[in-house]
C-alpha positions as CSV (number, residue, x, y, z in Angstrom):
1,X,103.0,109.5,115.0
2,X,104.5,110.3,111.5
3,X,104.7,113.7,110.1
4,X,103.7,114.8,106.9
5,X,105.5,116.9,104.6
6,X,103.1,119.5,102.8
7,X,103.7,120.7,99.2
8,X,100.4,123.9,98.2
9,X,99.1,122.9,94.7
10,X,99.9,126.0,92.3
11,X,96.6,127.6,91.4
12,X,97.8,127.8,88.0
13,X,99.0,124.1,87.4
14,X,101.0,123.1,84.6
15,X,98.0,121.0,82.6
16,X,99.1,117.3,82.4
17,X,97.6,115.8,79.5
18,X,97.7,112.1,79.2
19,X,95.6,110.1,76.5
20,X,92.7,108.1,78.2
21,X,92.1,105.1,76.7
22,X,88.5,103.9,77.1
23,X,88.4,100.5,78.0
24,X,88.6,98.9,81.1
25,X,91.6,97.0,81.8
26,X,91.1,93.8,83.8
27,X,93.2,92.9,86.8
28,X,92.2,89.5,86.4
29,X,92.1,87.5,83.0
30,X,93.4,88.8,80.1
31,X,90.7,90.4,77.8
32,X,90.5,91.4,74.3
33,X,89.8,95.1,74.2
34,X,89.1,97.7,71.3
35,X,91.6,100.5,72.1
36,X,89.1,103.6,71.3
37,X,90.9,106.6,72.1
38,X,89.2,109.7,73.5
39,X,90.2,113.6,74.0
40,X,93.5,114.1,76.6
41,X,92.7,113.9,80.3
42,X,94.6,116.6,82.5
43,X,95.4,114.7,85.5
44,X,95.9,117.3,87.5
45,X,92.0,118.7,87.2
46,X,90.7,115.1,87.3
47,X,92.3,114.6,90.7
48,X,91.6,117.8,91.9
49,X,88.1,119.3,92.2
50,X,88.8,122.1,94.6
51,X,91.9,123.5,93.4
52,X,91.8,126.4,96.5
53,X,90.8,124.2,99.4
54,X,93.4,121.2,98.1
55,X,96.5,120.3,98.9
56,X,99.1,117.0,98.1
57,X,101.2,115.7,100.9
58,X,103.8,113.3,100.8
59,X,103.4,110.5,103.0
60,X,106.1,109.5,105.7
61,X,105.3,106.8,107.7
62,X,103.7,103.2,107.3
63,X,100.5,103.6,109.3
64,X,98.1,103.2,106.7
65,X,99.4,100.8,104.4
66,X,96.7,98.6,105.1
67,X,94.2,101.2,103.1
68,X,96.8,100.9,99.9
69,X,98.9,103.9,101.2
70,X,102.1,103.4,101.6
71,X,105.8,106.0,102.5
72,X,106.3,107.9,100.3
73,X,102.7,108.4,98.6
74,X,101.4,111.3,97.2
75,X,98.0,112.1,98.8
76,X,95.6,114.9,97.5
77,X,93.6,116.4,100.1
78,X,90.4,118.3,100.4
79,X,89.6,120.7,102.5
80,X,86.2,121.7,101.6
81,X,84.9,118.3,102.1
82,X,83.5,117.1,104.8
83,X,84.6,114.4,107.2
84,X,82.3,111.6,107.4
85,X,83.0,107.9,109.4
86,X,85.2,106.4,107.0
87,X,86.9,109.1,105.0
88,X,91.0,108.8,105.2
89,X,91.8,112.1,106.6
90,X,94.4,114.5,107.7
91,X,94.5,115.0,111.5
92,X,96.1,117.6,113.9
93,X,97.0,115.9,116.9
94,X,98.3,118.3,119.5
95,X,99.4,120.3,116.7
96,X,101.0,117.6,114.8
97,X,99.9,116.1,111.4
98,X,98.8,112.7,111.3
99,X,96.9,110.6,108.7
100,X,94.7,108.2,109.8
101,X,90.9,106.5,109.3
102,X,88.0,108.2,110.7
103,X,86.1,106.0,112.8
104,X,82.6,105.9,115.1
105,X,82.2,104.0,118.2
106,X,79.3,104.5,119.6
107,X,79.1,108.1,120.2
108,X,83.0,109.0,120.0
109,X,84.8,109.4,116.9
110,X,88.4,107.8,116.5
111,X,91.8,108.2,114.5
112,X,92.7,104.5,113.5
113,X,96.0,103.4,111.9
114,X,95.7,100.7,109.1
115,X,98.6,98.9,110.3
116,X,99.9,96.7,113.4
117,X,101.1,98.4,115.9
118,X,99.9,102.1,116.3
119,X,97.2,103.0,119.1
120,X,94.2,104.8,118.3
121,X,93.6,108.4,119.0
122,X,90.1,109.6,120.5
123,X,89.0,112.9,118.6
124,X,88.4,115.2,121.4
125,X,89.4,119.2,121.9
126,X,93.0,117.8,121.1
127,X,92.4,117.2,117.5
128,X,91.8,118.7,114.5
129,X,90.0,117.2,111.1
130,X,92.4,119.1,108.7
131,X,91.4,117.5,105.1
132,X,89.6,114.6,103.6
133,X,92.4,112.4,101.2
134,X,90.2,112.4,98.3
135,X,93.6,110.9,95.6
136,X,96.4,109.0,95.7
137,X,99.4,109.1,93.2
138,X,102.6,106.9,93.3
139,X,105.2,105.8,91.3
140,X,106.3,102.1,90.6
């Protein structure tokens, strides 16, 4: 089980303003686009709905690189939402943090890695659901 290092988001973030450019921009062909510019888009707010209830971890481990998350990651999570079948989430695991898929089987719930090689944990009286990963930020 990896760990994850947890860094509070500030109440009073620093707005990052970035220019959103209103196209879509294919990942397959190339496509002509108009480039229609629209008001700044703070990044921060946009990836955060509940500023109070959210957190971003860093993520240390390789477990769900399968779901497009990889070492190293920045994760924002949500606390006030709730965990459904399917949500990424934040796990206590006999105390420790772990991040991991929410699953059913039948009428158990399960922790499952998106990689090879990591056992899946049963959520029982062991476990907490800490936080639903609702964003992910990295850098190339």
């Amino acid at each position: 089980m990896h760990a994850l290092r947890l860094h509070t988001v500030p109440i009073a973030m620093v707005p990052l303003e970035a220019r959103l450019l209103l196209c879509s921009t294919p990942a397959g062909f190339p496509s002509p686009a108009a480039d229609d510019l629209d008001e700044p888009i703070d990044l921060g707010q946009w990836l955060i709905e509940h500023p109070a209830a959210s957190y971003v971890m860093r993520v240390d481990g390789c477990s769900m690189t399968g779901a497009g998350i990889g070492d190293g990651d920045l994760i924002v999570v949500n606390r006030a939402k709730k965990a459904r079948a399917g949500h990424i989430v934040v796990a206590l695991v006999h105390g420790d943090r772990t991040l991991k898929r929410l699953k059913r089987a039948g009428d158990r719930l399960w922790l499952i890695a998106e990689a090879e090689g990591y056992e899946a944990i049963i959520v029982d009286e062991n476990v907490e659901i800490w936080g639903v990963v609702v964003g992910l930020a990295r850098r190339y």
